[in-house]
Each structure stands twice: as C-alpha cells, then as structure tokens.
N, C-alpha and C positions, 0 to 999 in steps of 0.2 A: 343361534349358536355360531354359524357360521361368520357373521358380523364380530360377534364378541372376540373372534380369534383373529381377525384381522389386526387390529391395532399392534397386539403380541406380536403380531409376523415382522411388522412393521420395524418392531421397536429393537427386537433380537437382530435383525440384518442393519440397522441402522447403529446400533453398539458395536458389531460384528465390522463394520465396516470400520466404526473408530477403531476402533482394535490394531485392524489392520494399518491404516495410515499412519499410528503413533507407532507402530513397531519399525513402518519400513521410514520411516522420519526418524525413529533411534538407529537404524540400521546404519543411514547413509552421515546423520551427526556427528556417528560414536569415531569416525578417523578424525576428522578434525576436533572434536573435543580433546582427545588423546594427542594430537599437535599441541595446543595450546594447554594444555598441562606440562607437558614435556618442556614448550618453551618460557615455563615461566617455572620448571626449577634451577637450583641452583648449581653452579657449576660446582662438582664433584659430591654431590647429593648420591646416596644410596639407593634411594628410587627415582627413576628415572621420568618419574611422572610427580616429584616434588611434593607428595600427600605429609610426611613426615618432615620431612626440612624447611618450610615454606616456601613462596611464594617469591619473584625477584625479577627485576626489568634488566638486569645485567648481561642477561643472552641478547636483550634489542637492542642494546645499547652496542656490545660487540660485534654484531652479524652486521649492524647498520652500518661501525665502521669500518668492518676487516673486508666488509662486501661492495666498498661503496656503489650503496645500491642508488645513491643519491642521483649520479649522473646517468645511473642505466632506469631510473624512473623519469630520468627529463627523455630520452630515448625512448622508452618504450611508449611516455604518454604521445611525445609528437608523432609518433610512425602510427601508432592507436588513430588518434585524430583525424589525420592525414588521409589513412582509407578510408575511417567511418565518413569523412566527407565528401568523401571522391565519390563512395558506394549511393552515400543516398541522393547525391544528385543524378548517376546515371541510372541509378536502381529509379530513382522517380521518372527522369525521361522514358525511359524505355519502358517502364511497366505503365503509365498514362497511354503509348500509343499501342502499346500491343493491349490494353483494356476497351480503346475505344476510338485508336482510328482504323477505317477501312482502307486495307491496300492489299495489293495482290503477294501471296505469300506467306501473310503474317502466322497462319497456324505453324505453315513450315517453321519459320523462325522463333517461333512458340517452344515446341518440340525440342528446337539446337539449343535452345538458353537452358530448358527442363535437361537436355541429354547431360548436359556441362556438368551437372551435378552429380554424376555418375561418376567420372572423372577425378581420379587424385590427381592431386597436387603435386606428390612425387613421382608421379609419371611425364611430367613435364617440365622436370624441374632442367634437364640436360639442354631442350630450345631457350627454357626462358634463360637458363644460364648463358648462352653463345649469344642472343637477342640483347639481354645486358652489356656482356662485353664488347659487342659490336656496338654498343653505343659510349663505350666509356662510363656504367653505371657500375661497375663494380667497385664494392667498398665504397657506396653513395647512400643516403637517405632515399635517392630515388631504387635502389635494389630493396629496400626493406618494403617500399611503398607500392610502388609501380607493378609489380606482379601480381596484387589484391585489391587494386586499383577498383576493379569492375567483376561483378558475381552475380552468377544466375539465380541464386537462390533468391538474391534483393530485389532482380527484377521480378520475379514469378511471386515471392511475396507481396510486393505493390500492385504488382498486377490484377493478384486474385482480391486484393484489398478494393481497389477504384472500381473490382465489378461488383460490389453491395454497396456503392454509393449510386442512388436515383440519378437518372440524366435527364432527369427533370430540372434538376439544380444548375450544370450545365447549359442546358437550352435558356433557362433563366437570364442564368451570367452575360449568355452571346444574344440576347435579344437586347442588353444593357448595350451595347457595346466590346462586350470583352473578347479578346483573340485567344487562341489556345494556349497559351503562356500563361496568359492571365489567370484564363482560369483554372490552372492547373495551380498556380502559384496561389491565388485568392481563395478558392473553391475546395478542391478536391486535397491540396497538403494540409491543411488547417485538417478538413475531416479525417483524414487520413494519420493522423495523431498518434495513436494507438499503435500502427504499423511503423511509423517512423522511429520511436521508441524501440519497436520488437528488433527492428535492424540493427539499431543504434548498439543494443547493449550487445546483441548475436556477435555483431562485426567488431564489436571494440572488446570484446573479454576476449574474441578467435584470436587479433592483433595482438592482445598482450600477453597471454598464454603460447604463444607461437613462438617457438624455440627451432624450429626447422631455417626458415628463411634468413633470422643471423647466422646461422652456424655455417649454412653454405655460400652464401653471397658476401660475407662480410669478413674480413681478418683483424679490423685496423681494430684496437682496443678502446677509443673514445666512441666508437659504435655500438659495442655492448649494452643489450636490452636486459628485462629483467630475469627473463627466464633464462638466457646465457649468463648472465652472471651468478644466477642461479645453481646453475651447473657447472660452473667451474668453484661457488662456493663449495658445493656435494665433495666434490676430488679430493679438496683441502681440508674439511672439516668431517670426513667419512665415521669417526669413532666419537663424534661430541654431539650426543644426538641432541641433547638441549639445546646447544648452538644452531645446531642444522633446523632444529624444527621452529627454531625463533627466526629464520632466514624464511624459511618455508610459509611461515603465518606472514611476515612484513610481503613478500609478494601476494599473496592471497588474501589480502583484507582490500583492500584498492577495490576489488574486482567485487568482492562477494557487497561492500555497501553499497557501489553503483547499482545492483543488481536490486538490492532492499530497498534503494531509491525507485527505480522505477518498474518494480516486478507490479504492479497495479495494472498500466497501462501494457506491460506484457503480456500480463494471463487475459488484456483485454484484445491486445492485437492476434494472438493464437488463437482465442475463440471466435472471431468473427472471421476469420479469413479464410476463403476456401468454402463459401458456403453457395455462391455462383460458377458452373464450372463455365 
C-alpha cells in the first residue's frame, strides 16, 4: 500500500512544482509582455495595448529617431566592452592566485575583495569623482570605464570557479614545461568557460543597464549611453506611452538576447561554483 502511494506523492509535488514556476514565469513576463503590446500599438489607438487597432513598427521607427539611440548604443556597447574586458582579465589574474598560490596574507586579502561587495557604489562615488577629476577624466570614456574597471564579485567568482578544477591538470601542465601564465591561459581559462560567460553577461547587462555613472561623471552630450538617453527620452515623451514603451523594448532587447545567447553556460557557471570553500 504504502509503495502504491508513493508514486502519487511524487507526481502531485512534481505538477505542484510546475504549477508553481509557470505562474511565477507569468508573474515576471506579464511587464514586459504589456511593454511590447503597448509598443506595437498605434499612435492615437484607444487602447493602449493595440488589441483593437492592430499592430505597427511606427513607435520603433520614431523612438529610434527622435532618441537617437544610434550613437548612445555605439556608447553604451564600447563602455559595456571595455569593462567586461578589463573585469575578466583582472577577475582571471586575481582569482587564479588567490585559488592557488601560497603567500602570506592571501585569506586576508580574500575577506577585502569579499568585504568590497558589501559596498555601494554610491557611497564612493564623491573619491572616485575628485580621483577623476585630478586626473583630467572627467567627461572621458575613461570616467564611464575606469571606475568598474576591477570588481570583487569577478574575482571571488573565478576564484571559487579554479577551486573545482583538479591540480592535477596543473601539475601536468608544469611537468610539460608550462609557467603559471601558461597555465592559467592554456589550462584552467579554457576549463573555466562556464565562469567566463557568467561574468561576461553579469558585467556587460550591469554596464549597459547602468544609468548612474553617465549622469554623474559625464555632461558633454556625444557621451550619452543608452539608458541616459533613455531618461531624457521619458521627460520628453511622458503621456505617449506607445512611444515610451517602443524606447523601452529597443533598449532591452540588446540585453535580454545576449542573455538567451548564453544563459546555457550561465545556469552552468552558477551551479558549479562555490562548491570548494
């Protein structure tokens, strides 16, 4: 008897769970589903979600040029780039020797990269402002870049990533000949794939979604990113919500198919890391 009722348990908590995940899957869809109804009706349409008037590309067509969002996407992608570059070369240096060289200190310095993450951004933002201007970085590509340059989160990620890779593989490499560069570059990023990705997309949607560090650091208007220009389309176009919400989807499609791109190697870098403390 007791057998026969097993399976049932199984089956009801297993339905009960889809249940659940399609619901909170409709939960978090249904704003953006309602964005892109809205930007695809037509301008002076009765509803404002286009169900009755059809359908029309005429909001992307105007938000594209009344926003020129053209040169704030050449802007947002190179400042995007620029850190996720920056990030995973020091996020790789630094989390390879805090994974696996020995020196006096290293948990200490462990702890300060982990503390960092506690840390806002806007709490800092009055040194890193005086730190720029004492260099002449203000209203520069270097102020949108330089201040996201290097993050703890990238190195504690790579970190906890290099300690479930065997150092067996290592020992390998240096019995070849290979020096710690080497095998960092040959060995451990190759494996380390997974985690590379999870940074990559972390740090470049953070980059492009990031509407703080234009607004404060920058005035000149050929510096304008997409989420500043973003916000100053909002000002201008506050009662046209078709327009606004076709401004709204052309910034957030960028992001969200990078994400369909490589959310594989994501949900693979999230589950394996952090499983060596």
């Amino acid at each position: 008897m007791g057998e026969s009722k097993k399976p049932e348990s199984r089956s009801f908590w297993a339905y009960l769970s889809l249940f659940l995940l399609l619901l909170g899957a409709v939960v978090i869809l249904l704003p953006l589903g309602v964005v892109l109804l809205a930007s695809f009706a037509p301008p002076g349409a009765t509803s404002q979600l286009g169900l009755q008037a059809g359908w029309t590309l005429v909001n992307y067509q105007d938000a594209w040029r009344r926003g020129e969002f053209l040169l704030a996407f050449a802007n947002s992608t190179l400042v995007a780039l620029a850190v996720t570059a920056i990030q995973i070369v020091t996020a790789a240096l630094a989390g390879y020797a805090l994974a696996r060289l020995k020196f006096r200190g290293r948990q200490a310095l462990l702890l300060i990269v982990v503390a960092t993450l506690v840390i806002p951004f806007q709490l800092l933002v009055i040194p890193i402002f005086l730190v720029l201007k004492w260099g002449h970085l203000i209203n520069t590509y270097g102020a949108l870049i330089l201040p996201t340059a290097v993050n703890g989160f990238g190195i504690f990620l790579l970190r906890q990533y290099f300690q479930t890779i065997p150092v067996e593989l290592e020992e390998a490499a240096a019995l070849d000949g290979a020096n710690r560069l080497q095998i960092l570059w040959r060995v451990m990023l190759p494996l380390a794939r997974p985690a590379l990705v999870t940074l990559f997309l972390f740090t470049f949607i953070g980059e492009w979604n990031d509407l703080f560090k234009p607004l404060v650091f920058t005035t000149r208007p050929e510096l304008r990113t997409v989420q500043l220009a973003l916000a100053e389309f909002q000002e201008q176009y506050t009662n046209n919500w078709s327009l606004l919400m076709a401004a709204v989807a052309i910034a957030t499609i960028p992001v969200v198919l990078l994400f369909l791109i490589g959310q594989r190697q994501f949900i693979r870098g999230i589950a394996t890391t952090g499983i060596k403390n």
